[in-house]
Steps between C-alpha positions, in 0.01 A plus 500: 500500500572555854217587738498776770341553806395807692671426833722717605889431584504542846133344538693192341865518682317548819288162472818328485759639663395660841830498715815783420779237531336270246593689152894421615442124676357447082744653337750295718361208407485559148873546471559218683264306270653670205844345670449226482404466156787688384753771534287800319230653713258411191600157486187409673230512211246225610405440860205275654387531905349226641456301794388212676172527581222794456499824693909586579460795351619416142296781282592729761883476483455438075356872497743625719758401295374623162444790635848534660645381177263767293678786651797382247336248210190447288338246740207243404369316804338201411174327705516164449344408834150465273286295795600800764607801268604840691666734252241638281348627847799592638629723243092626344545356172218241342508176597458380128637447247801351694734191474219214498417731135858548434534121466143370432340763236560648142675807726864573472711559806531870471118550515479316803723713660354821710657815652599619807478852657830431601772561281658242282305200654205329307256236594436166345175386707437163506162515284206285584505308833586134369717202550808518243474246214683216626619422100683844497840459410851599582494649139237741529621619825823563396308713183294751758839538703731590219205677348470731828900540504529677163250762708612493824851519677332282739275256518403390870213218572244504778532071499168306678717276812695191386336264725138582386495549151722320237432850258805636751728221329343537192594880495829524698740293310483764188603795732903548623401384857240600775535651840333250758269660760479361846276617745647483866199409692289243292819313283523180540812301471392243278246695313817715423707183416267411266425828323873509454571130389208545263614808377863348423351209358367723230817689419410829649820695648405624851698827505422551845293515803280738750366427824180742544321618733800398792464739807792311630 
């Protein structure tokens, strides 16, 4: 079963997105993502955004890019920032059942897994507001992926920031790679340095990198 919601399509693309130049600056970055991941322009089939720290603007550029991507491919956007989750409001789909259910319950994936207005992009909230199980395993995140891939053409993860919660490396290793968010006026330099060394520690391929927020 996949739920619905009653908000409408712009209501939800207009929460998100609020600048004209944005829809191409996304859809830039997702085939340079999709680049380096391979030569096809679908080559890129899991991605995870994350960042140092809270509050660089993570969710935000995650929506922006499912919804760039959704213009083309059957999208699923995944909250997995559970202490500080955005999506469910962002997009006016339920808040639960969501991943913490997806993982934790008698639920399977798919009934997790809401609807957007928008076309072709779907919501997996992240479910009750809870730390994840530290015993989850690299198994059973590796099941909800490939379980979400034979739906979706892509599969992209709103990640909680490396340096504050270990669920990021918990999460990010099962995906292709992430894109690593940077925000110009609050980064830094060792916070970064760590997110990233901690991040390559676990295995996680770092596709690439944003600076937000730069007025510069």
């Amino acid at each position: 079963m996949i739920h619905r919601t009653t908000t409408s399509a712009s209501e939800a693309a207009s929460a998100v997105a609020r600048n004209d130049e944005l829809p191409a600056y996304y859809a830039t970055l997702l085939r340079r993502l999709s680049s380096a991941c391979g030569e096809s322009s679908s080559a890129l089939r899991t991605l995870g955004v994350t960042s140092a720290t809270s509050g660089e603007g993570v969710s935000t550029i995650a929506a922006n890019l499912a919804m760039s991507a959704a213009e083309r491919r059957r999208v699923v956007l995944v909250d997995a920032n559970t202490m500080n989750p955005s999506q469910a409001h962002l997009f006016g789909v339920a808040r639960s059942p969501g991943l913490q259910e997806a993982f934790h319950s008698s639920l399977a994936t798919h009934d997790c897994v809401q609807e957007t207005p928008l076309k072709n992009l779907w919501v997996l909230p992240a479910g009750r507001a809870q730390r994840f199980n530290p015993h989850l395993d690299r198994q059973e995140v590796e099941r909800l992926v490939e379980s979400l891939q034979e739906r979706f053409d892509l599969v992209i993860f709103d990640l909680p920031p490396a340096e504050e919660f270990s669920s990021c490396l918990m999460l990010a290793p099962a995906l292709q790679g992430v894109l690593f968010v940077v925000e110009a006026a609050r980064a830094r330099t060792d916070v970064v340095v760590q997110a990233k060394r901690r991040l390559d520690e676990s295995q996680t391929t770092v596709l690439g990198a944003v600076l937000n927020k730069n007025d510069a």
